[in-house]
C-alpha positions in Angstrom: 0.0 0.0 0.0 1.1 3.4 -1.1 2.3 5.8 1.7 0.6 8.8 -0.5 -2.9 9.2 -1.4 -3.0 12.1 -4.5 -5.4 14.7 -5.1 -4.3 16.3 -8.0 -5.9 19.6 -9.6 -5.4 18.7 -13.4 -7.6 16.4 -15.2 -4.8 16.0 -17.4 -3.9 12.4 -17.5 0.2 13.2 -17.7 0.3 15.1 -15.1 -1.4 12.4 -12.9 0.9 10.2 -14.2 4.1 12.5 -13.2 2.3 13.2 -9.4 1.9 9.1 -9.2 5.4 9.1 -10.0 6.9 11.2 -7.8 4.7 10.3 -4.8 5.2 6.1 -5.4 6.6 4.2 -2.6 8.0 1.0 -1.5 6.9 -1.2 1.1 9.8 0.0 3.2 8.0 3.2 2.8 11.4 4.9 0.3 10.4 6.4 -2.7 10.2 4.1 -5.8 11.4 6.5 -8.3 14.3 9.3 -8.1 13.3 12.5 -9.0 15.6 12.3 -12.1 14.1 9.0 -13.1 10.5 10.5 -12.8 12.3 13.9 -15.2 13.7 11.4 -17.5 10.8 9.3 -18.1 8.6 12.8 -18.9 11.3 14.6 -20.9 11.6 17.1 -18.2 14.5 18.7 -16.3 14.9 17.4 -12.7 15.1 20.7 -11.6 11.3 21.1 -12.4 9.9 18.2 -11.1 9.2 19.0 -7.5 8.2 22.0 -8.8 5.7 21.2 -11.3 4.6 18.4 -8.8 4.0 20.6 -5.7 1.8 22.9 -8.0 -0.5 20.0 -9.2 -1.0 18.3 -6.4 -1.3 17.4 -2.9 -0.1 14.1 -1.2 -1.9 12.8 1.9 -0.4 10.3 4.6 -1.6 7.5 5.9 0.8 6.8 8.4 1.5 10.7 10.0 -1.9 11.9 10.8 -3.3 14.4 13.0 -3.6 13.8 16.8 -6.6 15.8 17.4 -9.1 15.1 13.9 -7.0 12.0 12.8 -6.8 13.3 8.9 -3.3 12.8 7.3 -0.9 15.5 7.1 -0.7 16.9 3.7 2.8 17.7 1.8 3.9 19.1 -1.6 7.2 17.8 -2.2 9.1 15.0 -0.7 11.9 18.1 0.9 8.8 18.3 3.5 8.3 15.2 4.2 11.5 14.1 5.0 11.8 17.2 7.4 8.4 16.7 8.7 9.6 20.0 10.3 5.7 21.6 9.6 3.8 18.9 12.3 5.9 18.5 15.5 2.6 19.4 17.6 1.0 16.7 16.1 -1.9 18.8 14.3 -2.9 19.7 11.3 -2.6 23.2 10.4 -6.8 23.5 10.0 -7.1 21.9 13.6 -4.4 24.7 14.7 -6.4 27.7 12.8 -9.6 26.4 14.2 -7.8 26.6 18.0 -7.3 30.2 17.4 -10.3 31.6 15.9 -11.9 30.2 19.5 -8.8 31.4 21.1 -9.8 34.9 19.4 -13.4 34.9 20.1 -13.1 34.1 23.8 -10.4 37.1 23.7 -12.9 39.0 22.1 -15.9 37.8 24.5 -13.7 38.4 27.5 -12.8 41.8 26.2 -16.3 43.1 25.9 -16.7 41.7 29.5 -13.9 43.8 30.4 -15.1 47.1 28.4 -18.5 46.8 29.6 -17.5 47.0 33.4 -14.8 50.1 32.2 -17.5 52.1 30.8 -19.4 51.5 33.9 -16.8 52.4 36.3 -15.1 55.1 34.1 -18.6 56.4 32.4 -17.6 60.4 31.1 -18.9 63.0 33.6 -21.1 65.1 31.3 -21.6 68.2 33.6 -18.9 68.4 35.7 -16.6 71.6 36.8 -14.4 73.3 34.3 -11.3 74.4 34.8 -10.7 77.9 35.4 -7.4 79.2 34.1 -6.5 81.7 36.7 -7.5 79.9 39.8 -5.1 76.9 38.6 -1.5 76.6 40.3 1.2 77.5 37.1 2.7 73.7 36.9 -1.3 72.3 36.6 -2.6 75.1 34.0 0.6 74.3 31.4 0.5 70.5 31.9 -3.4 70.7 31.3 -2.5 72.5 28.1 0.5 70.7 26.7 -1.6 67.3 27.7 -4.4 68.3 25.3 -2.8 71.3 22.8 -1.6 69.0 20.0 -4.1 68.2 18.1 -1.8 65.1 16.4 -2.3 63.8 20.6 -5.6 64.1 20.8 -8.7 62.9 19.1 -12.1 64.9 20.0 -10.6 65.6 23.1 -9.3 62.7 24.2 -5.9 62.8 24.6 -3.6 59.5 23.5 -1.8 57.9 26.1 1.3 59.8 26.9 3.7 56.5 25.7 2.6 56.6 22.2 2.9 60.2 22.1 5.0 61.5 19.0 6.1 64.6 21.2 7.1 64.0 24.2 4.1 65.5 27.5 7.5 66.1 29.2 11.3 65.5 29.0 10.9 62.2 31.3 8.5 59.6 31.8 9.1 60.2 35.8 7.9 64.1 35.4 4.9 63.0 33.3 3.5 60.2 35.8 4.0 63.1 38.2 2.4 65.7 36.2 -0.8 63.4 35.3 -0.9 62.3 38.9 -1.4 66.1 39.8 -4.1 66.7 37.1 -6.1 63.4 38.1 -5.7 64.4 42.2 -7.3 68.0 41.4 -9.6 66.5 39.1 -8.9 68.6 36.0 -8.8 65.7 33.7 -10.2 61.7 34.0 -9.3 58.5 32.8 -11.7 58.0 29.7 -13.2 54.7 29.2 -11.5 54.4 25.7 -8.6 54.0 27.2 -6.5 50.6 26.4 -7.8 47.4 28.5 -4.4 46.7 29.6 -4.1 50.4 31.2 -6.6 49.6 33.6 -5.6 47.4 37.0 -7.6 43.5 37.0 -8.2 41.8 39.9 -7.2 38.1 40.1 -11.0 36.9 39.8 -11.1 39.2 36.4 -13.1 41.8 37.7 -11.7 45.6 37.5 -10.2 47.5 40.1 -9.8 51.1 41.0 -6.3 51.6 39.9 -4.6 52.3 36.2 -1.5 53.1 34.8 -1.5 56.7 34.4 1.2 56.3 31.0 -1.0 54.4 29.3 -4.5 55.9 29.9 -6.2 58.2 27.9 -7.6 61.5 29.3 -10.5 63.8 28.8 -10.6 67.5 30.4 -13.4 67.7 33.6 -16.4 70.1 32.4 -19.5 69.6 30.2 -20.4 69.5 26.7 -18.3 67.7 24.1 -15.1 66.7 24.6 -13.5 68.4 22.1 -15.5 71.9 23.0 -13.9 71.4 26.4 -10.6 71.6 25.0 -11.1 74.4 23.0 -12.9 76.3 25.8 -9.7 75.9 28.0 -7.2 76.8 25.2 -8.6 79.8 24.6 -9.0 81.1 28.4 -5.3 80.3 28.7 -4.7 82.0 25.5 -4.6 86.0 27.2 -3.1 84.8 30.0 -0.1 82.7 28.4 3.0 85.1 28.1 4.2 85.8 31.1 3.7 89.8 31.6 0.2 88.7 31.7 0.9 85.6 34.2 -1.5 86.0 37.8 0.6 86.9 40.9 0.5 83.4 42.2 1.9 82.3 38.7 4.7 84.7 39.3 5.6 83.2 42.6 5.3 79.8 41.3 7.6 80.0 38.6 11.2 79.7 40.0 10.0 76.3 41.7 8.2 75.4 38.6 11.1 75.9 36.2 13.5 74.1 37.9 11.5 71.4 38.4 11.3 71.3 34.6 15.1 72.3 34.2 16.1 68.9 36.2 13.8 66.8 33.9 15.3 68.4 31.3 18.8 67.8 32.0 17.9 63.8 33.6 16.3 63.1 30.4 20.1 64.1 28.2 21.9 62.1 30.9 20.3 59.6 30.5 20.7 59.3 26.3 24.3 60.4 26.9 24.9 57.3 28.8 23.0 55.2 26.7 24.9 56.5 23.8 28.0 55.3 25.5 26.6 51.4 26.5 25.2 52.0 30.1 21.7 52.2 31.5 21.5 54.2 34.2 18.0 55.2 36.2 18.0 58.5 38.1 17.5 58.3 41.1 16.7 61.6 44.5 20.6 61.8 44.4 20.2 62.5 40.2 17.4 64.9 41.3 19.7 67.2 44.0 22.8 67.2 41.8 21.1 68.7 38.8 18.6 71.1 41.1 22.2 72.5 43.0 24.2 72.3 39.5 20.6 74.9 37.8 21.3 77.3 40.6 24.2 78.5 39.0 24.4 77.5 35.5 22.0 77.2 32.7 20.3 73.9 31.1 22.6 74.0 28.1 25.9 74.5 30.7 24.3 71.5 32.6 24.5 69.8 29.4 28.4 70.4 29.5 29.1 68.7 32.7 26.6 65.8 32.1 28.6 65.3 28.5 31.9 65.5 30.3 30.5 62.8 32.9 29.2 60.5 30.4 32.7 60.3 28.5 34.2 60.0 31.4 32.3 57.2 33.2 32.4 54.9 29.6 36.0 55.8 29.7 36.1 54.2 33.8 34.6 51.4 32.5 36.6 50.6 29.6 39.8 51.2 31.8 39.3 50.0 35.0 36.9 47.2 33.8 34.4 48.0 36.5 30.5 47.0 36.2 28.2 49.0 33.9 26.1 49.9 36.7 28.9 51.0 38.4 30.3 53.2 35.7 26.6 54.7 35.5 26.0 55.9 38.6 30.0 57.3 38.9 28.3 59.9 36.5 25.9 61.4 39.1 29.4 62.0 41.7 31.8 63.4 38.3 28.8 66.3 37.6 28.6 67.2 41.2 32.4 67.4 41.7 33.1 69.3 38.6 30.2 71.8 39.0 31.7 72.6 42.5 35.1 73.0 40.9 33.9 75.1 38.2 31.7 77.6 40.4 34.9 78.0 42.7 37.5 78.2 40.0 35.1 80.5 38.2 35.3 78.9 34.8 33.9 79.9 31.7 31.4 77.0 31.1 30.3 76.4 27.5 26.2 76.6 26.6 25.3 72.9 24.8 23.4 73.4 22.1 19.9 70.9 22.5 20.7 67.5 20.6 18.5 67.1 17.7 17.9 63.5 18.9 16.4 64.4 22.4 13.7 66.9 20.8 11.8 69.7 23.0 8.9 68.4 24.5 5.5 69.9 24.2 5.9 71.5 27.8 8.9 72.5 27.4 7.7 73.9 24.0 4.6 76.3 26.1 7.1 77.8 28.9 10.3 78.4 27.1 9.0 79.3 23.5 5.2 81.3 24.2 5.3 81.7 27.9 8.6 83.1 28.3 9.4 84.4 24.6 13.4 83.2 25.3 15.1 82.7 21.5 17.9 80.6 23.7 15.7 78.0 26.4 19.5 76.6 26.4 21.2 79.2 27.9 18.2 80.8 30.1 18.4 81.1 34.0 15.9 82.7 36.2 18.6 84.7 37.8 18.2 86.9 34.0 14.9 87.2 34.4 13.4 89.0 37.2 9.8 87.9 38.4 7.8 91.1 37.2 4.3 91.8 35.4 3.0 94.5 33.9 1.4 97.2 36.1 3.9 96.5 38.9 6.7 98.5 37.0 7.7 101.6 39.1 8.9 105.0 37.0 12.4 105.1 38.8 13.3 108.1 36.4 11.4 110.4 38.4 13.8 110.1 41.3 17.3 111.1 42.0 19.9 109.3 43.9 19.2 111.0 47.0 15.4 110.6 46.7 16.3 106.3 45.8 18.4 106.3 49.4 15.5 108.2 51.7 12.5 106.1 49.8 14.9 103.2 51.2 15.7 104.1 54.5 11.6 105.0 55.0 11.2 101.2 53.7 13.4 99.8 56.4 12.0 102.0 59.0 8.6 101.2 58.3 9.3 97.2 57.8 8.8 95.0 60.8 12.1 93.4 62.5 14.4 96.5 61.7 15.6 98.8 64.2 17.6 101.5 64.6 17.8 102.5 60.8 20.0 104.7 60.0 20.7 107.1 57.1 24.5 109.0 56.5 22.2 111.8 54.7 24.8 112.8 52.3 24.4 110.8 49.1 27.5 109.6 47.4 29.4 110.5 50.2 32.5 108.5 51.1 30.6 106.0 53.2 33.1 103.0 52.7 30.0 101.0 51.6 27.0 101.9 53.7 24.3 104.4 52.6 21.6 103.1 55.4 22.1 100.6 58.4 19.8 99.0 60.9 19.3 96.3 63.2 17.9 93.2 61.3 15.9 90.9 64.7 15.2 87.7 64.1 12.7 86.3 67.0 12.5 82.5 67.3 10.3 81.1 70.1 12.9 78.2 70.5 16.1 79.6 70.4 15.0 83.2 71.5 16.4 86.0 69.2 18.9 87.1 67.3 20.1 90.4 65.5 21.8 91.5 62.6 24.0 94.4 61.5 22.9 95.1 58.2 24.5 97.6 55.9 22.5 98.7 52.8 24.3 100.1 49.9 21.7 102.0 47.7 22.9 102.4 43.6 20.3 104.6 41.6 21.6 103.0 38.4 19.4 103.1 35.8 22.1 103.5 33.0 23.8 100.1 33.4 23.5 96.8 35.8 25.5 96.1 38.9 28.4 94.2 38.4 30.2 91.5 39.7 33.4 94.1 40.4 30.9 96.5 41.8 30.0 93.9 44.4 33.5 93.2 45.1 34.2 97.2 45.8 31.0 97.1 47.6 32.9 94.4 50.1 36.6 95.7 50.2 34.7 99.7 51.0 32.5 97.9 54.0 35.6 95.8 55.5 37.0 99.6 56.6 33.8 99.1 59.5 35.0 96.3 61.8 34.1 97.7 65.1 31.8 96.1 65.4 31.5 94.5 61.7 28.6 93.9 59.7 27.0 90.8 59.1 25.0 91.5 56.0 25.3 93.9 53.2 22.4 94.3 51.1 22.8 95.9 47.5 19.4 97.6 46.6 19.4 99.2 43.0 16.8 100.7 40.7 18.4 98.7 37.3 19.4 94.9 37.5 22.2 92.7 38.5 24.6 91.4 35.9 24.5 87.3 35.5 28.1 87.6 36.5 27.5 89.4 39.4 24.9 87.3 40.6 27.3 84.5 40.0 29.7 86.3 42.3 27.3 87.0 45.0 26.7 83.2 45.1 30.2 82.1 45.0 30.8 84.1 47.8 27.9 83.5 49.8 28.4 79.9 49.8 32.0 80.2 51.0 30.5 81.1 54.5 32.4 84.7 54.7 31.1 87.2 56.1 29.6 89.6 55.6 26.6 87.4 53.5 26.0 89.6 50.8 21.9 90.2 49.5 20.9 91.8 46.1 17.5 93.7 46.1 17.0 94.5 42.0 14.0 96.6 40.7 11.7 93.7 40.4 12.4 93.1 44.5 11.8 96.8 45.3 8.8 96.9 42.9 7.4 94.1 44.5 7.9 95.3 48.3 6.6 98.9 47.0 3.8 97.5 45.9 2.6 96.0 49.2 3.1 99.7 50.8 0.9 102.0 47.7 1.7 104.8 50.0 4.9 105.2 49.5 4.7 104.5 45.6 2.4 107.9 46.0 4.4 109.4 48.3 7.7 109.4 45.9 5.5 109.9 43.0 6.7 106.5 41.3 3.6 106.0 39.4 
């Protein structure tokens, strides 16, 4: 009996012949013919006959047959046979399709069970409260806009979750989840019930819990009407208020905290590619976090970006070298940026501004504070220190004053300020005062450690011509060291104009070498803001 049984597609009675041929077998079960003796006998090429067999028909054995339906497995050529490489489970292939179309539909069944208990417990609040622009905190009003401003991340207000995103919500995954978490917690935006199954937390039994993963839900804005009105409604409310001259007061506070939060993300996220770029995964960590937050007090994202470049080449190099472990190479990174910022702020080095790597694109916050919030044509090489915190209708018109009108609108200021006493004024402007315009008593009352005093020495510059700078500071110093008896502990520097970057650098530097006296800058912004909390005396000196 023939291993083979033929079913062959050609009524043509060669062609049956050839398939007969090819497929014949002994009793031992080897095949009766070669596949050159079945070419020769047809006039055709052996090259061709497996070929020309496998295309009219299909052999069936008796011997190998399915496990499950007991039908023989089928073959084409006798190459697949002999591997038999297409039925080690022991099925046929239709037995194996038919498994997983019921695989699928019991997927698909326990899917709808699954999306009929989401849109139960996630159902889409039709009339609840909309946010209002100017009662948000800064960090939640631009999150709530970069989350649903792109209209490639959202779709009729429904914003995609923030893992597929094409632009990045933030510059770190770690700065999203906490970005999202604050949204959800104030209950500007909710988990829509479109969101992917596996976003959403299951219970062992199957049955859906309260928890998600904030990455890879989608959201939808708190308010009512359509989705996608909500959205708009928002954008547009935030619209007047976007650039920062038109920022609320509590914005303006906010915004030194909220930048450098943004700042470190910013810089984690290029330390992180940097090292990848170099062979070693590395996971910031609270250390990461205080490094890059001390290293932003000082220098700019795009100097950051210097020392983290210099670490990274420098920890690959350790590896290589000393043949320590990747991790360990990794995290040597986080110690080489905090040493060499130190270095460099003492040594007072002239630290390049990295440009930002095409690779490592801005994200979409990122995008709303730098580029429309804060105008800056170089996000790279911005600090706050170069910005004052000012908005319109706060600025003072120092041009009506003299220099001698600047110092007595000061020394009224610190006479009428709570914990100063004993204010003094030398009443003869520009005179050779060896540093000190006005001076008081600066108390400090702690119910713990009882209280404490000051000698304070204010220098008052009128300078609306050019800043302060750094080796007006330094005069400022070497003129007050002439009063030791008994020396001051703080000089403050109050001027009308600003403070050069390298002055404030200066002021730091020395500051944090524990000398004293500690130095304090008051620019106009300060004063404008202190003013402003006293009207009278913004009448009295006629300053508006």
């Amino acid at each position: 009996m023939s291993e083979f049984e033929l079913e062959v597609n050609s009524e043509d009675a060669e062609v049956g012949q050839i398939c007969s041929m090819y497929w014949l077998t002994n009793e031992d079960g080897s095949f009766a013919y070669t596949v050159k003796a079945v070419g020769e006998r047809f006039g055709m090429p052996a090259s061709r006959v497996s070929k020309f067999v496998a295309d009219s028909c299909v052999a069936r054995s008796a011997s190998r047959c399915c496990s499950e339906c007991g039908q023989g497995f089928t073959y084409r050529s006798r190459a697949e046979w002999t591997s038999g490489v297409r039925f080690w489970s022991g099925r046929c292939g239709a037995c194996v399709e038919r498994e997983k179309r019921v695989q699928e539909e019991e997927r698909e069944r326990i899917d709808a069970v699954k999306r009929a208990a989401v849109n139960s417990k996630f159902a889409v609040e039709e009339d609840g409260l909309a946010p209002r622009v100017d009662s948000l905190d800064l960090p939640a009003a631009f999150a709530l806009a970069a989350l649903f401003e792109d209209a490639e991340e959202i779709s009729a207000g429904i914003s995609i979750p923030t893992v597929d995103r094409v632009d990045r919500l933030t510059p770190t995954p770690d700065y999203d989840f906490k970005l999202l978490e604050l949204l959800v917690d104030q209950r500007l935006v909710q988990v829509h019930p479109c969101s992917p199954l596996d976003s959403f937390v299951w219970n062992k039994d199957g049955t859906l819990s309260d928890s998600y993963y904030p990455a890879l839900a989608s959201y939808y804005m708190s308010g009512s009407g359509s989705l996608g009105n909500r959205v708009k409604q928002y954008l547009a409310n935030l619209s007047p208020l976007l650039s920062r001259e038109s920022w609320p007061d509590h914005w303006v506070e906010q915004f030194s905290s909220f930048w450098f939060d943004l700042a470190v993300s910013e810089c984690k996220a290029y330390l992180v590619y940097m090292l990848q770029r170099h062979g070693l995964n590395f996971t910031p960590g609270r250390k990461t976090d205080d490094v890059l937050r001390h290293a932003l007090r000082w220098y700019s994202i795009g100097q950051v970006y210097y020392f983290i470049w210099r670490a990274a080449r420098d920890s690959a190099a350790y590896k290589m070298r000393d043949g320590v472990p990747a991790k360990q190479a990794a995290n040597s990174a986080i110690t080489r940026i905090s040493a060499d910022v130190e270095r460099a702020y003492a040594q007072g080095w002239d630290v390049s501004v990295y440009r930002r790597d095409s690779r490592l694109p801005l994200s979409t916050l990122s995008h709303i504070l730098f580029s429309r919030a804060l105008k800056l044509e170089d996000p790279m090489a911005y600090s706050p220190i170069d910005l004052p915190m000012r908005r319109v209708g706060l600025e003072l018109a120092w041009k009506k004053i003299n220099a001698d009108t600047f110092e007595r609108l000061i020394f009224q200021l610190l006479t009428e300020a709570e914990g100063y006493e004993n204010v003094d004024w030398l009443m003869h402007t520009n005179a050779p005062d060896h540093g000190r315009d006005v001076s008081a008593i600066r108390l400090r009352r702690d119910p713990l450690s009882g209280h404490t005093a000051q000698r304070v020495a204010i220098q008052c510059k009128h300078w609306l011509g050019r800043p302060v700078r750094a080796v007006d500071v330094n005069q400022s110093i070497v003129s007050l060291s002439h009063w030791q008896n008994p020396p001051f502990d703080v000089l403050v520097i109050a001027t009308s104009g600003r403070f050069t970057s390298d002055a404030v650098a200066w002021v730091e530097r020395h500051n944090s070498s524990g000398m004293r006296p500690i130095i304090e800058i008051w620019n106009d912004a300060r004063l404008e803001v202190l003013l402003n909390e006293r009207p009278h005396l913004i009448a009295g000196y006629e300053l508006r």
